[in-house]
N, C-alpha and C positions, 0 to 999 in steps of 0.2 A: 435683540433681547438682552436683559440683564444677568449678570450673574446666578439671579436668582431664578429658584425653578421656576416660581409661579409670577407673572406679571402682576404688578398693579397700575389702578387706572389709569396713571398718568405715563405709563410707560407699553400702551396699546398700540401708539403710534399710527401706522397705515389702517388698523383694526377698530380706533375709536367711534369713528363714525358711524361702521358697523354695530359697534355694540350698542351706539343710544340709539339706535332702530331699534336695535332689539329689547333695550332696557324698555322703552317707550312705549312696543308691544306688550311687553311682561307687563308694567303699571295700565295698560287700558283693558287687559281680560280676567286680569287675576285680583278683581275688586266684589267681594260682595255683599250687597246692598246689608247695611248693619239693621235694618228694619224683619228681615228674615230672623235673624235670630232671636224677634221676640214672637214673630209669628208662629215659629216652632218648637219655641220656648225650651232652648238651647242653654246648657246652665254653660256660660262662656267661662273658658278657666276651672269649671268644672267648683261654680259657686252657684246658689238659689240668687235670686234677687237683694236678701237684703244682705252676700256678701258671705254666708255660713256656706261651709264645704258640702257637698254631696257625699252622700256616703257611699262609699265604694269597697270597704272590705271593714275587716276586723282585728286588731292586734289588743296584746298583754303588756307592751314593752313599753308606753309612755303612754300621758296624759293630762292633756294642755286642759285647765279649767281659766274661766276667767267669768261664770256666770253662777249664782246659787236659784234654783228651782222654788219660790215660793207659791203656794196655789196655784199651782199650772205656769207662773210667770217667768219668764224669766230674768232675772235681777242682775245687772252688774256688779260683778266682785272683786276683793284684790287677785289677783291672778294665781295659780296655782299650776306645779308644775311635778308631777310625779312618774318616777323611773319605777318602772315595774313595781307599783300602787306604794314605793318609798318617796316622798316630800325633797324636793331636793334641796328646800331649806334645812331641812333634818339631815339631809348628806353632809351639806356643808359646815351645819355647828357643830357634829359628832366627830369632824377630824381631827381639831383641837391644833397638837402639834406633828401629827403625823402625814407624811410626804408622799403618798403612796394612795392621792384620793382619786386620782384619774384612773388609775388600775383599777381601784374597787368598785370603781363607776362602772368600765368596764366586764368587770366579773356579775356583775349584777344586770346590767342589762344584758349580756350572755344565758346566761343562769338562773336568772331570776329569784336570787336570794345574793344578799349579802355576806360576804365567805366571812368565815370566822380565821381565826391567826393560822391556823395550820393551813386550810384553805389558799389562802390570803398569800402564803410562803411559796407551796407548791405551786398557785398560777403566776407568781413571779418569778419563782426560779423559771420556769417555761418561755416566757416571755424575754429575760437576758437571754437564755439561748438563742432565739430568735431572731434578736434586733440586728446582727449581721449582717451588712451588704461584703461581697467578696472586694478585692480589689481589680479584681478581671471586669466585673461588673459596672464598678465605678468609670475604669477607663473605657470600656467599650461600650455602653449602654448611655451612663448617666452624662458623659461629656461629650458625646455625640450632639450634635447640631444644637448648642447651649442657644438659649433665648430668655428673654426679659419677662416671659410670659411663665413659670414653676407650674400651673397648675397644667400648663400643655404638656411640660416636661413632665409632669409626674404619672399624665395618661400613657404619655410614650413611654414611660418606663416598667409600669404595671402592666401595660398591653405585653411588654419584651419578656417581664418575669412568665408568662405563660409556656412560653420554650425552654424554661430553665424548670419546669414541673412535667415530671413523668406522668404525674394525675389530675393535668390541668382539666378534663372535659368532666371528670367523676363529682357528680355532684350529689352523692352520701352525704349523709349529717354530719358523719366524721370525718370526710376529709372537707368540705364546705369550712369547717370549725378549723379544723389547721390551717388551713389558706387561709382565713381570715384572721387567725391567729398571727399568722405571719405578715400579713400585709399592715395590718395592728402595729409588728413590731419594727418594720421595716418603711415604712411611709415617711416617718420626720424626718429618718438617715435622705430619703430620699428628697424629699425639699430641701432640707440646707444644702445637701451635696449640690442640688442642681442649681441650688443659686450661689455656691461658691464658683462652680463652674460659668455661668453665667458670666460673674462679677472679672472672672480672671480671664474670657476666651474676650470679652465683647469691653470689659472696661482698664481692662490691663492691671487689676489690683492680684496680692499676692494670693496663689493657689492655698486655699486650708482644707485640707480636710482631716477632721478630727476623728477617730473612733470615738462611741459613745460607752460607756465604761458600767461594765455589773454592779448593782448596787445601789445605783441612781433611779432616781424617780423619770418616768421619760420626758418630765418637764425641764425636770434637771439636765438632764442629755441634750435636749433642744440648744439650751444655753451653753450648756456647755460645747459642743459645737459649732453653733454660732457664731460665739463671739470670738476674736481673734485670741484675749490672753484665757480666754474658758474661766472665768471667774463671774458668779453672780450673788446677788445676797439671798441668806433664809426667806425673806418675802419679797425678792424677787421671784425666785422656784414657787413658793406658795398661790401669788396675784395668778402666774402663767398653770398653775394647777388648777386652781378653781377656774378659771376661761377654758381651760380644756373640759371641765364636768358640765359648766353649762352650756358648753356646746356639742354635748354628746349625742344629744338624741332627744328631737323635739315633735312626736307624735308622724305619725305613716303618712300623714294628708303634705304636707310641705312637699316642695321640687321636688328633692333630691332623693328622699325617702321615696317618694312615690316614682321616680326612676327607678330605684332598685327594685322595688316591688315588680312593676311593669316588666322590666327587664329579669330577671330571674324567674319570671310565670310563666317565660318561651323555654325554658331550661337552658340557658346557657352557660359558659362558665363565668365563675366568679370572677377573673382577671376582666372581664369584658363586663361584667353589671358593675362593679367597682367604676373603671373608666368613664360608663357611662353615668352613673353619679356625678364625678368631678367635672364630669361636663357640663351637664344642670347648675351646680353649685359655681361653675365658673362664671354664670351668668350674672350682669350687675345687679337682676331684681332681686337676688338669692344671694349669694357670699361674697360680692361687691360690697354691699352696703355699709361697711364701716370704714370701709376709704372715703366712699362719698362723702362719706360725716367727716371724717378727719379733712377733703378737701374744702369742705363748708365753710369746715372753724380756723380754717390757715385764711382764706375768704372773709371771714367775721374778724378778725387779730389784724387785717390789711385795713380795714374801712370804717371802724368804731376806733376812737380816741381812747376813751375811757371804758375798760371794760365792766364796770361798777355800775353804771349809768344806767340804769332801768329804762328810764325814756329812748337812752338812743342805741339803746340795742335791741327794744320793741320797735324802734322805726326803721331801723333794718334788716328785722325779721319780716317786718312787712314788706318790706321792698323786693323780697326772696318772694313772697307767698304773691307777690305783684306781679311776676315775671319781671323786674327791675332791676333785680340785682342776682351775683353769684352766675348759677348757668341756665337762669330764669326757664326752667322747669314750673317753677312754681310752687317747689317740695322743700320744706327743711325735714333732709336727710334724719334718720334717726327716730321720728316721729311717728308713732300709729303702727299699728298690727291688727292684722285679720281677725285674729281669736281677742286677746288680752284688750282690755276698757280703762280699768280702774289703773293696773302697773302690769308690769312684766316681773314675774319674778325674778328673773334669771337679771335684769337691767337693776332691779334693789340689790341684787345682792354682790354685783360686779361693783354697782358702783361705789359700795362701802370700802372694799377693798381699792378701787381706782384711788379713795382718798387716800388710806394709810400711805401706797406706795408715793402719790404726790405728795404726802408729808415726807418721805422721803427721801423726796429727789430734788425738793424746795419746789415746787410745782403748784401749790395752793394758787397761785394767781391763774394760771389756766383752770383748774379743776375749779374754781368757784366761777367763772366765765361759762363753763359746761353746765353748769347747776343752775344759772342762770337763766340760761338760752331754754330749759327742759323746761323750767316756772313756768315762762313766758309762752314759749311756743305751743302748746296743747291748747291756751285759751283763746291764741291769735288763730291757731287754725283752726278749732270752732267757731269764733265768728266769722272767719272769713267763710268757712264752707257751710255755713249755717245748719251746723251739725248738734244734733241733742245727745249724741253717743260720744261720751270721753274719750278724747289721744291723749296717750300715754306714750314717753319714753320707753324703745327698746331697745336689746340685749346689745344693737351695733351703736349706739348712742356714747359707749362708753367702752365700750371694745377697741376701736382704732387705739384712743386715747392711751389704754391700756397697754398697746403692743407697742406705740412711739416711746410710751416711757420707759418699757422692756426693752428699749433698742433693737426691736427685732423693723426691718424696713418695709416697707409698704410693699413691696413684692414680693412679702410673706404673708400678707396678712390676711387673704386668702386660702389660700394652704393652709395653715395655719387652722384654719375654719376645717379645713378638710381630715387633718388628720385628726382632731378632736369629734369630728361626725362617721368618722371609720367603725367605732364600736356599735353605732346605733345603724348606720347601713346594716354590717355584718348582721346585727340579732333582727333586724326584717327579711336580710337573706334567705337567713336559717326558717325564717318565723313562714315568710313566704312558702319554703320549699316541704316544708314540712307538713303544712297545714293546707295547703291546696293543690289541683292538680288540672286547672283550667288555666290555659293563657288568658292574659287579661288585654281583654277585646273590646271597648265602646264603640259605638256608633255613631256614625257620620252623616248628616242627612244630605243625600245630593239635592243642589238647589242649582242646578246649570241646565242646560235645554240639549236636547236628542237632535241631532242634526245628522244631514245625506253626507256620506261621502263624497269629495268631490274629488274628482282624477287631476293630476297635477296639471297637465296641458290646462285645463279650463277654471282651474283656478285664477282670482283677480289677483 
């Protein structure tokens, strides 16, 4: 056996044989027939047929539109995206120059009103108090068994804060709202910490770790942590603010929300529905997806000449949608969402800002390559799927982009997702514990067969 606790496949040795009997076994009984689930009319994914969510509860806190109601019809619209019945268009052009919009994001979908200045003081003096990890914690906790993977480390690290809370199991309103107030404040500390750790146990680079400083926006803090001399620009802080508001909290039905919800209906603690979140969101179909994009376009930049070239970056968008090319999936990454037709709000409004920063950083020749690919690709995958419902660019289409030119590295950018969706778990937390008092239990139709016991001896 290897160092490691856990074996992998190739290190089964005298055991491999055994186990493709057993894998073998597991693929010939654990199949079934996909004709069942329309005979039982199973909403798979917990979708109707033409792909709209089931409805399963009820919340205040967001509200994804992408269709206008005329004569009973339903019409596609530009996409529409509201935090507790505010516009988050409206969020975003009433900041103006003020630093402080992810908090307010925060305090609104808490609260459900946008705090006015004095407000606005009081919930962030609160929050500097907060944002503290001890240095006991750091060394014992956060640099313990370091790996490549942050969002694992940051489950380990929240499951660990639970022993460091006298009122880890009390799930009051009020103390629910401190833990999550805290976990709010304390989450970014813990991804950069754990990918410093990371960087220094496993790549031999120098150990940093920064405290993050009162006063600062926690976009600001990010950066400044991060980066080894803590130096970033006014719209750098800003680009990384607004990506944290549009990724705060995008209605109860998605994964990860609907982990929390699920998870929080059995009453358990907050430490533990938290983790289980970042589990969901760990997954590629959910907060993967703007890597994917970003590995697409390192992909597209290898294999088109001229990025300019209309014709031949339509012929190798097709080559992707061929199984041809890239990781012939068949998917360009970025493209299409469940609810939004027309746009994705949240992707207009990232991507105004993706430009200013590419004018920036001299980056216009990538950012017009992105803008490109979005033209083309919505029409190529309509015809190719022979589709009458418009793909639209989304929120990850232009996210990666945004976090490589922030320098923040791709084994953040994940995380990253997590701690900007921390305000909108916590207000379904609260929303969940508050407002109902059934675990949430759907049903599973058995479709397997009643069989005899048979005594081991006379088993084949």
């Amino acid at each position: 056996m290897s160092d490691n606790e856990m074996m992998n496949l190739e290190e089964l040795g005298n055991l491999k044989e055994d186990f493709e009997m057993l894998e073998e076994e597991l693929m010939k009984n654990e199949r079934i027939n996909p004709n069942l689930y329309i005979e039982y009319d199973v909403k798979r994914g917990l979708r109707d047929s033409a792909g709209k969510g089931v409805l399963t509860g009820l919340t205040e806190i967001s509200d994804v539109c992408a269709y206008n109601l005329i004569n009973g019809r339903r019409i596609p619209a530009e996409g529409k995206l509201y935090y507790q019945g505010v516009d988050v268009e409206d969020i975003v052009k009433g900041l103006e120059k003020r630093k402080f919009g992810f908090e307010e994001t925060i305090y609104l979908l808490l609260f459900g009103k946008l705090p006015n200045e004095e407000e606005l003081n009081l919930f962030l003096n609160v929050m500097f108090e907060l944002q503290g990890i001890s240095g006991r914690f750091v060394r014992d906790v956060v640099m313990k068994a370091s790996n490549a993977n942050i969002m694992n480390a940051m489950q380990r690290c929240i499951l660990t804060l639970y022993t460091y809370d006298a009122q880890a199991d009390d799930i009051s309103a009020g103390n629910v709202l401190r833990q999550c107030l805290e976990l709010i404040a304390k989450v970014p500390l813990i991804a950069v910490y754990s990918y410093h750790s990371y960087r220094h146990f496993r790549k031999d680079d120098t150990l940093l770790i920064r405290n993050p400083k009162k006063g600062l926006s926690l976009a600001e803090n990010i950066l400044l942590m991060l980066r080894p001399d803590g130096q970033y620009t006014e719209l750098e802080a800003k680009v990384l603010d607004i990506a944290l508001i549009l990724h705060a909290e995008h209605g109860g039905g998605n994964n990860s929300t609907f982990t929390t919800h699920v998870v929080s209906s059995s009453g358990t603690d907050t430490y533990s529905s938290v983790a289980a979140s970042i589990g969901s969101l760990k997954g590629p179909r959910h907060g993967g997806a703007n890597l994917k994009v970003q590995n697409m376009f390192a992909d597209i930049k290898t294999h088109i000449e001229d990025w300019t070239n209309e014709e031949e970056v339509a012929a190798y968008l097709q080559k992707i949608l061929d199984k041809e090319a890239f990781d012939r999936t068949g998917l360009i990454y970025g493209m299409g969402h469940a609810v939004y037709t027309l746009s994705d709000p949240r992707e207009v409004i990232l991507k105004k800002f993706a430009k200013a920063l590419a004018q920036e950083k001299g980056m216009m020749e990538e950012f017009n390559l992105y803008e490109l690919v979005e033209c083309l690709a919505g029409r190529l995958i309509m015809e190719h799927r022979k589709l009458f419902k418009n793909v639209c660019a989304n929120v990850d289409f232009f996210s990666g982009f945004v976090y490589s030119m922030l320098g923040i590295p791709e084994e953040l950018f994940t995380p990253i997702f997590a701690i900007a969706r921390m305000p909108g778990w916590s207000a379904h937390r609260l929303e969940e514990l508050m407002n109902t008092s059934k675990i949430i239990r759907p049903a599973y139709k058995y479709v397997g067969q009643h069989v005899d016991y048979i005594p081991l001896e006379e088993r084949d």
